[in-house]
C-alpha positions as CSV (number, residue, x, y, z in Angstrom):
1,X,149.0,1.8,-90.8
2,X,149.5,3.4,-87.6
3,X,150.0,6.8,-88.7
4,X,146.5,6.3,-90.3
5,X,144.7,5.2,-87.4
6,X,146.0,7.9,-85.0
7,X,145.1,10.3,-87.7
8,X,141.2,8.8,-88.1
9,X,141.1,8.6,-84.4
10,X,142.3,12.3,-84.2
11,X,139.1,13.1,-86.8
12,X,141.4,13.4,-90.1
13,X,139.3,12.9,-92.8
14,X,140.1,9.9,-95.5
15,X,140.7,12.8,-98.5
16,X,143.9,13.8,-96.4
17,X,145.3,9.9,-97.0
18,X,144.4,9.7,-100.5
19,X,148.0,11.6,-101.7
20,X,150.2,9.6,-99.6
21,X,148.3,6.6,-100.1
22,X,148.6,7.1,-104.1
23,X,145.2,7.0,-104.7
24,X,142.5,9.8,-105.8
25,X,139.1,9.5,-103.9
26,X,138.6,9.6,-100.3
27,X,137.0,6.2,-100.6
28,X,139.7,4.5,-102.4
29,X,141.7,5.6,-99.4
30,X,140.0,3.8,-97.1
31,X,140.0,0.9,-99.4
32,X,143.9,0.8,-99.5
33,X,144.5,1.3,-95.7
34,X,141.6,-1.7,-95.5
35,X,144.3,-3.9,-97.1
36,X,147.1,-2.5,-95.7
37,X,145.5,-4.0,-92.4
38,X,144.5,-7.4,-94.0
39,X,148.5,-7.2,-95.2
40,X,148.9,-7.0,-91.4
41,X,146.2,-9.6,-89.7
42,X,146.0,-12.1,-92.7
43,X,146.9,-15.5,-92.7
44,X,149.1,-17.7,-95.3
45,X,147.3,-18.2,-98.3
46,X,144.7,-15.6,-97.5
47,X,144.1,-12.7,-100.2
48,X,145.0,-9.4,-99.1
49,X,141.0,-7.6,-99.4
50,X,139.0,-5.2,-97.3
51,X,136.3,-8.3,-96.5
52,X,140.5,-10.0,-95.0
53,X,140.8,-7.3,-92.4
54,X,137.1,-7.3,-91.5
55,X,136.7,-10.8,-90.8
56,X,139.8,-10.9,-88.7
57,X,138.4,-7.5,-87.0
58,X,134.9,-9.3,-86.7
59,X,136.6,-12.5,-85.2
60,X,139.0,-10.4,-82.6
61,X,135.6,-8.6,-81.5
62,X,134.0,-11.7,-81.0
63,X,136.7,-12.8,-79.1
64,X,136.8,-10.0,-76.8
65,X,133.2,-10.3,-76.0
66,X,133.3,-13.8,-75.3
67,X,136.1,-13.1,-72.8
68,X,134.4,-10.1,-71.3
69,X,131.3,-12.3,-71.0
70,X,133.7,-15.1,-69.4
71,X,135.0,-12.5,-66.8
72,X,131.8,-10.8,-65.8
73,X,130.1,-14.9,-65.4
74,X,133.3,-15.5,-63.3
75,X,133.3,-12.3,-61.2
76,X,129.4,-13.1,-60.4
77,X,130.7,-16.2,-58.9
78,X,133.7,-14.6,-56.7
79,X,131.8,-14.8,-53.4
80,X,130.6,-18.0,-53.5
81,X,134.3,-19.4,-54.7
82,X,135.5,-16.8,-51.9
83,X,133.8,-19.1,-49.4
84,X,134.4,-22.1,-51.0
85,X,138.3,-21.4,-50.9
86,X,138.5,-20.5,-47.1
87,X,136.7,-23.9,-46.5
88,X,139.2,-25.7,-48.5
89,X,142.0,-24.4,-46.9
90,X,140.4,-24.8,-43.3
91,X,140.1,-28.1,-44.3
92,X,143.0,-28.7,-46.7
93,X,145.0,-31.6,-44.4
94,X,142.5,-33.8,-45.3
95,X,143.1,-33.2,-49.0
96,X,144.8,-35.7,-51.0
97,X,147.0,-33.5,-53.2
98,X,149.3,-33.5,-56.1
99,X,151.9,-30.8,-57.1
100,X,149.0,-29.1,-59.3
101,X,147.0,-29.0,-56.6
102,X,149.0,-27.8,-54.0
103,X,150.3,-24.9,-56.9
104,X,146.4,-24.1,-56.9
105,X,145.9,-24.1,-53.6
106,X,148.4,-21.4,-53.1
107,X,147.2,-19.4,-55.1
108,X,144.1,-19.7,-53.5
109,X,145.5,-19.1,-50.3
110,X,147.9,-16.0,-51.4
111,X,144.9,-13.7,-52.9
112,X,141.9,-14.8,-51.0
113,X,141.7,-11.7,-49.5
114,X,144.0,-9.2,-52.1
115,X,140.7,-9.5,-55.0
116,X,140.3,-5.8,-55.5
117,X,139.0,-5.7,-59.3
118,X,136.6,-7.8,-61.8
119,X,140.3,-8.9,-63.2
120,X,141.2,-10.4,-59.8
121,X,138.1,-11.9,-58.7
122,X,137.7,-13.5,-62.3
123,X,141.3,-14.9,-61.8
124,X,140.4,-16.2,-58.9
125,X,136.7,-18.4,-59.3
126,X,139.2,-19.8,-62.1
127,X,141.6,-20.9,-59.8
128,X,139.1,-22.5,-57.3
129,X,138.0,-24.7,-60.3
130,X,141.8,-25.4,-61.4
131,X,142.2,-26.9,-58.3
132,X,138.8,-29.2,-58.0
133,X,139.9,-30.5,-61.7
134,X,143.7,-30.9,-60.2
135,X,142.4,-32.9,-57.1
136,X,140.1,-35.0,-59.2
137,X,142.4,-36.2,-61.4
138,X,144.7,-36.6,-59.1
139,X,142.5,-39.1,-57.6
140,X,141.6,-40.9,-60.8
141,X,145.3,-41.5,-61.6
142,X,146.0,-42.7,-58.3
143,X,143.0,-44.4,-57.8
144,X,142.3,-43.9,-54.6
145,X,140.0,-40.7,-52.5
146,X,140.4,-37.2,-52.8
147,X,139.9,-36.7,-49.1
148,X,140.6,-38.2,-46.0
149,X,138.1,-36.6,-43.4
150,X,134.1,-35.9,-43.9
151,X,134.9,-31.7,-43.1
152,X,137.2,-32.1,-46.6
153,X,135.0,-34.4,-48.4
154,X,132.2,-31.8,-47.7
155,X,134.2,-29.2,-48.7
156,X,135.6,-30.5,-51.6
157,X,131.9,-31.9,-52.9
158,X,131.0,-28.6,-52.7
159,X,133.5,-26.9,-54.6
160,X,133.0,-29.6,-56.8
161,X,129.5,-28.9,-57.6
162,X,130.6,-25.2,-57.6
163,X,133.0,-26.1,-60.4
164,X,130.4,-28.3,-62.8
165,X,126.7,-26.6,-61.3
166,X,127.7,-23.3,-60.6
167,X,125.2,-23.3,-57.5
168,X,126.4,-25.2,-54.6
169,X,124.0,-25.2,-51.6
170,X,126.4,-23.9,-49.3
171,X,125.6,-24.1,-45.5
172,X,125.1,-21.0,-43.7
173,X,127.2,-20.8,-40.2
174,X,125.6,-19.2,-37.4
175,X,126.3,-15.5,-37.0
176,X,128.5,-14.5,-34.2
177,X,130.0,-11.2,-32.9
178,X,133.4,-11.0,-32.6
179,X,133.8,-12.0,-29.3
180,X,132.0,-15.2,-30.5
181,X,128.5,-14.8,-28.9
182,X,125.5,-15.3,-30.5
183,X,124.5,-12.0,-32.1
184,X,121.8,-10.2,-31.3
185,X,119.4,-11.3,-33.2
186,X,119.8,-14.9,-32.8
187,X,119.9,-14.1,-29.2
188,X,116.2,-12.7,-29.6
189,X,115.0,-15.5,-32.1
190,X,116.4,-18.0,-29.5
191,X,114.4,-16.2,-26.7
192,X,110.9,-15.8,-28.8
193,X,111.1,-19.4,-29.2
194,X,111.8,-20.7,-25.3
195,X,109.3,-17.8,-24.2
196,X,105.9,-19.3,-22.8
């Protein structure tokens, strides 16, 4: 089977297979490598037919899709779960955490910055919502909060609603240089305001 789909790929026509494949048309070539490949992807009790190997080629490309489609949703999401996970682990002593969680939070912590491709930054919205499902249900065995100050709370209902709304309203923080002034534009939007 591999020999034949090197030599399609390489532009061999399907007369070339129909010796080896002991058949005598070109088209009863490609019928025979069609169930060589259902031999290959079929399940128990499934007949070996062309229709086999399509259905399972049909279902593998709907499956690829739906994980492409997965990745690009998640990858969409990155920045917003990028800010989420810097103010959970700002705020991460006033999580109440299990072994899951902390594992999450790790990660979390370990790649926040290192998210170079769609792969990465897909991997990584996931892991953000691994760990609001990991704190949660930490809390509903124990019965008791998932956070112990109002700066985790926040953060925490946040990434929560980033995990089951997929738009939190996230609070913008004042922009500062790096020496921590005001920029310059707040500086001037603070000044048209005071000016008589």
């Amino acid at each position: 089977m591999k020999a034949i789909e090197d030599g399609r790929a390489a532009g061999v026509p399907w007369e070339h297979f129909a010796g080896p494949l002991c058949v005598t048309s070109k088209q009863g070539a490609y019928q025979e490598a069609r169930r060589m490949k259902a031999d290959q992807v079929r399940e128990p009790g499934e007949r070996r037919t062309p229709e086999v190997a399509r259905d399972h080629e049909e279902r593998a490309a709907a499956e690829a899709r739906a994980e492409r489609a997965l990745m690009l949703a998640q990858e969409r999401r990155f920045p917003v779960a990028q800010r989420i996970g810097r103010m959970l682990l700002e705020h991460r002593d006033g999580l109440v955490l299990d072994s899951w969680a902390i594992y999450w939070l790790g990660e979390i912590a370990d790649s926040i910055d290192d998210r170079d491709n769609p792969a990465k930054r897909a991997r990584f919205t996931g892991w953000v919502e691994s760990f609001v499902r990991s704190v949660h249900a930490h809390a509903r065995e124990r019965n008791q909060p998932s956070a112990t100050t109002d700066d985790a709370r926040q953060a925490l209902a946040l990434a929560t609603e980033f995990t089951y709304d997929e738009r939190p309203n996230i609070p913008r923080q004042a922009q500062r240089s790096q020496t921590g002034n005001p920029s310059g534009r707040e500086r001037r939007r603070v000044s048209c305001l005071t000016e008589p």
